[in-house]
C-alpha positions as CSV (number, residue, x, y, z in Angstrom):
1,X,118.7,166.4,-4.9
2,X,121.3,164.7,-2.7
3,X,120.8,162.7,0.6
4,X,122.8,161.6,3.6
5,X,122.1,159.0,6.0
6,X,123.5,158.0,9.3
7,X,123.3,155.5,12.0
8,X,121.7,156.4,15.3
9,X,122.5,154.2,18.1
10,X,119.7,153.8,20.9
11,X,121.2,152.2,24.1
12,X,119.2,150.5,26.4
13,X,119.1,152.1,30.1
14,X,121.2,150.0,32.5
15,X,119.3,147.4,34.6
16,X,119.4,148.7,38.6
17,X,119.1,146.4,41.0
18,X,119.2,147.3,45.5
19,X,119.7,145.0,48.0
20,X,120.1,144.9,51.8
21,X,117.3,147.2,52.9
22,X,116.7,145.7,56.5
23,X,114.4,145.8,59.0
24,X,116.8,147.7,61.7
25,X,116.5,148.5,64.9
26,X,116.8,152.1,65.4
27,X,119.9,151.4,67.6
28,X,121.8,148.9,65.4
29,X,125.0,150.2,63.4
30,X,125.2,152.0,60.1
31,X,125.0,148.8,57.1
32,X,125.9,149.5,53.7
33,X,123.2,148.4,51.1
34,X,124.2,147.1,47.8
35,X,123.4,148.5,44.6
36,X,124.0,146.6,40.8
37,X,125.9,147.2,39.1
38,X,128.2,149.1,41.3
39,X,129.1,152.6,41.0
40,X,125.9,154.3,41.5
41,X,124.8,156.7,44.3
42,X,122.2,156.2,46.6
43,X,120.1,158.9,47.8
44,X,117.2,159.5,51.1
45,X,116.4,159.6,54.6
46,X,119.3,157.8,56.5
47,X,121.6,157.6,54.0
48,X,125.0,159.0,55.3
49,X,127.2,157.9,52.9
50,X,125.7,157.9,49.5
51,X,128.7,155.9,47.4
52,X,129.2,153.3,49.7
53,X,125.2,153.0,50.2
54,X,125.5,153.5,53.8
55,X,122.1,153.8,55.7
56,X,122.2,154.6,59.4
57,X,118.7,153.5,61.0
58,X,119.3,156.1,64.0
59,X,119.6,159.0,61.1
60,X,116.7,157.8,59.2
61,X,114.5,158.1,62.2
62,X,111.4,154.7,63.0
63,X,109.6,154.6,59.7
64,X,110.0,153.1,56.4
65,X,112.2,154.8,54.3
66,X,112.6,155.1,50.4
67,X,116.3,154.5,49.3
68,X,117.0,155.6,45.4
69,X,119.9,154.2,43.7
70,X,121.3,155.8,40.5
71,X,123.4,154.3,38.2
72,X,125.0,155.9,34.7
73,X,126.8,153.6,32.5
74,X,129.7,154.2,30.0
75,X,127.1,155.4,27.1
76,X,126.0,158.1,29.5
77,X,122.5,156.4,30.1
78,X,120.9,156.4,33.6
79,X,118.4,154.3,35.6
80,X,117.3,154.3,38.8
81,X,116.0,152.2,41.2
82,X,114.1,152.2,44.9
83,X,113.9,150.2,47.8
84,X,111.9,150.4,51.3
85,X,114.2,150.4,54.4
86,X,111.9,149.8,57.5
87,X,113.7,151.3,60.6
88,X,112.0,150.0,64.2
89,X,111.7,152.0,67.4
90,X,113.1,150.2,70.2
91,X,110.8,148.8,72.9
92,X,110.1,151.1,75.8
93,X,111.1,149.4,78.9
94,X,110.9,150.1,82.9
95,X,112.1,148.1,85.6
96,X,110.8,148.6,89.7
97,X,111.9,147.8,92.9
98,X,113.3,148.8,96.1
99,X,115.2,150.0,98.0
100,X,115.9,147.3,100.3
101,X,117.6,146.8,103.7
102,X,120.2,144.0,103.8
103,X,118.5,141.8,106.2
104,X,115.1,141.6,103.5
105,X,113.9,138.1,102.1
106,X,115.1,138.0,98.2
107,X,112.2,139.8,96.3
108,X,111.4,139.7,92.6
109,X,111.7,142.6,90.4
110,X,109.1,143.5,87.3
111,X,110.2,144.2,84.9
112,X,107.9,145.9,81.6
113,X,107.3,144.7,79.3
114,X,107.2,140.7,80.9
115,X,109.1,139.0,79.5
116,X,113.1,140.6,79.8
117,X,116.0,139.2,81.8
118,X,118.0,141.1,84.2
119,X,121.5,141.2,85.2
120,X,123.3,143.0,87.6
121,X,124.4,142.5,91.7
122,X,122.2,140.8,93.5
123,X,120.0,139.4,90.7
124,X,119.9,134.9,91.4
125,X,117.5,134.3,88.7
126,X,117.6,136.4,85.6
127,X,114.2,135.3,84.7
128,X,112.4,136.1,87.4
129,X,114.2,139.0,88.2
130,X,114.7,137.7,92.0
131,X,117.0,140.4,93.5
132,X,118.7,139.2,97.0
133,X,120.2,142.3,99.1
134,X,122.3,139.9,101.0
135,X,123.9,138.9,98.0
136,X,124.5,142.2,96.4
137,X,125.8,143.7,99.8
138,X,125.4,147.1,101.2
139,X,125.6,149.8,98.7
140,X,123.8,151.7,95.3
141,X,123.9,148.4,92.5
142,X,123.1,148.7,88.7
143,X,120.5,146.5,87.9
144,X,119.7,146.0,84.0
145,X,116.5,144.8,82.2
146,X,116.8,143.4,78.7
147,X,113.7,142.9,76.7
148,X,113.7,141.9,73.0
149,X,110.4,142.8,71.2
150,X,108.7,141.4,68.0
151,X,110.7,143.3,65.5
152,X,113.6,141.9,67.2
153,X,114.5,144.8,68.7
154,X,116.4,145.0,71.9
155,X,116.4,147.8,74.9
């Protein structure tokens, strides 16, 4: 009776590593995550390019958010990895006031939540939100209201 033997090699699964999974602000700019080693594909809810890694908060929707990346190495072994991407609604805000006549006493505006600035024509403190129709002038006049919340989130 005769007998053969062979070598089997076993390769290890590649080690995956992802990185750069926020928090964003639902309104902030498509950021490329980083998987390791590079090469991989990533996959899941806001990801809109899935070789460069590119997540896109506004695609993803508020909500956290599993990312997967893949990786396959040159002995045709494959790992993946996860990672949580937290995406943030933005803060709901409202501003009041007016109209005025030209001739009326400057008048604070509110704005919600407390808290904001406001910029625009006829706004002498940005704090406050003091609006003076004599210094705006007769006419229609953007007035903005800026509030950052917790999340650091701005509207």
């Amino acid at each position: 009776m005769e007998s053969v033997t062979t070598d089997i090699t076993v390769n290890a699964a590649p080690t995956i590593s992802v990185s750069g999974g926020g928090p964003f602000c639902l309104n902030e700019m498509p950021s490329d995550l980083t998987g390791n080693p590079a090469g991989g594909t990533f996959s899941g809810d806001g990801i809109t390019d899935g070789s460069a890694g590119t997540f896109d908060p506004a695609t993803a929707g508020v909500g956290t958010h599993t990312i997967t990346y893949t990786f396959t190495d040159g002995n045709n072994c494959t790992n993946s990895n996860t990672v949580d991407v937290e995406a943030f609604a933005l803060p709901v805000v409202s501003v009041s006031g007016g109209p005025f006549c030209i001739d009326e006493m400057a008048t604070d505006l509110t704005g919600s939540p407390a808290g904001g600035t406001f910029s625009g024509d006829g706004i002498t403190d940005g704090s406050a939100g003091t609006f003076d129709p004599a210094t705006a002038g007769v006419g229609t006049h953007t007035i903005t209201y800026t509030f950052t919340d917790g999340n650091n989130c701005t509207n």
